[in-house]
C-alpha positions as CSV (number, residue, x, y, z in Angstrom):
1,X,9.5,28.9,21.8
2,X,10.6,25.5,22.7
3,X,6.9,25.1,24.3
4,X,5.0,25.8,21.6
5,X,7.6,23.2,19.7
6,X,6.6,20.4,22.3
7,X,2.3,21.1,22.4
8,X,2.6,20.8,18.4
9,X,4.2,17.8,18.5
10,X,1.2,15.3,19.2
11,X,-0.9,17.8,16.8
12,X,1.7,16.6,14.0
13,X,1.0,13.4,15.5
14,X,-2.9,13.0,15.4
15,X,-3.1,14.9,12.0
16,X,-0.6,11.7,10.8
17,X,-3.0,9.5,12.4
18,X,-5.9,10.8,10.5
19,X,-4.6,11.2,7.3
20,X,-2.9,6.9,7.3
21,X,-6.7,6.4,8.5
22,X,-8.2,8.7,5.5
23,X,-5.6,7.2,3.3
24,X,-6.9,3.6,3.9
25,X,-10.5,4.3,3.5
26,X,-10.1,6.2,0.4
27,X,-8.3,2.9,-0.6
28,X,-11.0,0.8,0.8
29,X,-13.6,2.4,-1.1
30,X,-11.8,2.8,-4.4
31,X,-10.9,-0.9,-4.2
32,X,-14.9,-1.9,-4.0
33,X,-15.2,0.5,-6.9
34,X,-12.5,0.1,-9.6
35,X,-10.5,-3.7,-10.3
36,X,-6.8,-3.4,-9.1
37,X,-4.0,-5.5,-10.3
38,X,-2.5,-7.2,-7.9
39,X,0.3,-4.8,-5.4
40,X,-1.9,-2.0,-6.8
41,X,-3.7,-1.2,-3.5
42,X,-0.1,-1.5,-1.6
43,X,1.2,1.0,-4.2
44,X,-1.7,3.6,-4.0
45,X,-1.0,3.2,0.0
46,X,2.7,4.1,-0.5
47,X,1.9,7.2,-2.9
48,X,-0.7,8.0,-0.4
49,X,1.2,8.0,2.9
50,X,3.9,9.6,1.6
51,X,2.0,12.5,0.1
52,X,0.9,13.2,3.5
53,X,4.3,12.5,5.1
54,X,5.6,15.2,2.8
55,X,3.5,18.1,3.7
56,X,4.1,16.8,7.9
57,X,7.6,16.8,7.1
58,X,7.4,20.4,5.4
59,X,5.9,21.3,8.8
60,X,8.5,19.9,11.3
61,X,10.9,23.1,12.6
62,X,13.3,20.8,14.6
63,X,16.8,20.7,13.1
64,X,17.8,18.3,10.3
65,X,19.7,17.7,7.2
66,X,19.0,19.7,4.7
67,X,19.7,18.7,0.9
68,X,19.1,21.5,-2.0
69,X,17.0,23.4,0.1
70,X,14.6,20.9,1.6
71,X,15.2,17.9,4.3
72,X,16.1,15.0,3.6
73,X,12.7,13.3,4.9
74,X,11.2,15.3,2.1
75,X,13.2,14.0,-0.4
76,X,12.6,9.9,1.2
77,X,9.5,10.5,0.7
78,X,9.5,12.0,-2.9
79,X,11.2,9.0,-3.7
80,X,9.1,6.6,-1.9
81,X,5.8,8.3,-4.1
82,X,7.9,8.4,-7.0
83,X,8.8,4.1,-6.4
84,X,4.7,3.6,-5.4
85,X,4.0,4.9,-8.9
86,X,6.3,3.0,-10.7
87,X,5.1,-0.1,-9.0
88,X,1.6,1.2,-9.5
89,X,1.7,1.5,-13.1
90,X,3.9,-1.5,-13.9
91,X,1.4,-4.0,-11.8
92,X,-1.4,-2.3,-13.8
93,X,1.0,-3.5,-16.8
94,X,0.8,-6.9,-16.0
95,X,-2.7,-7.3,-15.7
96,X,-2.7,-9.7,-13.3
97,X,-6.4,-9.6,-11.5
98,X,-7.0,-11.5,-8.8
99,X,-10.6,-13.5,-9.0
100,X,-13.4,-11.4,-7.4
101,X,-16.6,-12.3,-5.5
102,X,-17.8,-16.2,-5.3
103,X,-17.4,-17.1,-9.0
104,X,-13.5,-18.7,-8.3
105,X,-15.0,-20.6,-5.6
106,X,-17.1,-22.7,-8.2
107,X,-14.3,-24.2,-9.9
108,X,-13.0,-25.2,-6.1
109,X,-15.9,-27.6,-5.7
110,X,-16.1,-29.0,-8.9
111,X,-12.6,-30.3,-8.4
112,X,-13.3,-31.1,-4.6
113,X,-16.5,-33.4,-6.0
114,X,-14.4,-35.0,-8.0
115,X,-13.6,-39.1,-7.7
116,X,-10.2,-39.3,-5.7
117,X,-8.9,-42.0,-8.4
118,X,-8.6,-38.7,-11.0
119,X,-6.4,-36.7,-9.0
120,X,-2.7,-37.7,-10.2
121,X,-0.3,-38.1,-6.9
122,X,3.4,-38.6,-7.1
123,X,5.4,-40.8,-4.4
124,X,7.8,-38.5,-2.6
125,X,9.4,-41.6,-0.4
126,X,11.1,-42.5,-4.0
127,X,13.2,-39.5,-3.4
């Protein structure tokens, strides 16, 4: 029994692997797709590796602390989805959108073309 423990081991491993790498291009694409607030993306990455943590953690057979039925790695990481969607939702609150695509960059070189005698400067040496 302790064999077959050991050979599913890296199988636990690689099936991690694969689902952080599905995670992250689901995210990638979703992110070229739909505007996220700002800490949106990290939040969907939390919720997202921790759904998949929960179901590898549901697998594991080695002995651990067990809490109202379940281990305690399966609750972690019902509370670490639960704190992804709360920061998820209140970022989307906010609304705060960070600029897209080359249109910010305008503004940038308008002020950059500017005369040098606009830009206000204070005297730190005063100090």
């Amino acid at each position: 029994m302790r064999c077959a423990q050991i050979e599913s081991i890296p199988d636990k491993r690689s099936s991690e692997s694969i689902w952080v790498l599905l995670v992250a291009l689901v995210i990638v694409i979703w992110d070229r797709r739909h505007r996220f607030a700002r800490g949106q993306v990290f939040a969907l990455y939390l919720m997202g590796y921790t759904l998949g943590r929960f179901f590898i953690e549901l697998m594991r057979t080695d002995p651990a602390e067990i809490v109202l039925g379940q281990r305690v790695n399966v609750w972690v990481s019902v509370a670490i989805f639960a704190l992804g969607l709360v920061l998820y939702l209140w970022r989307g609150a906010r609304a705060d959108y960070p600029p897209r695509g080359a249109a910010h960059l305008v503004d940038l070189d308008a002020a950059a073309s500017r005369p040098t005698g606009d830009v206000v400067t204070r005297d730190r040496s005063s100090h």
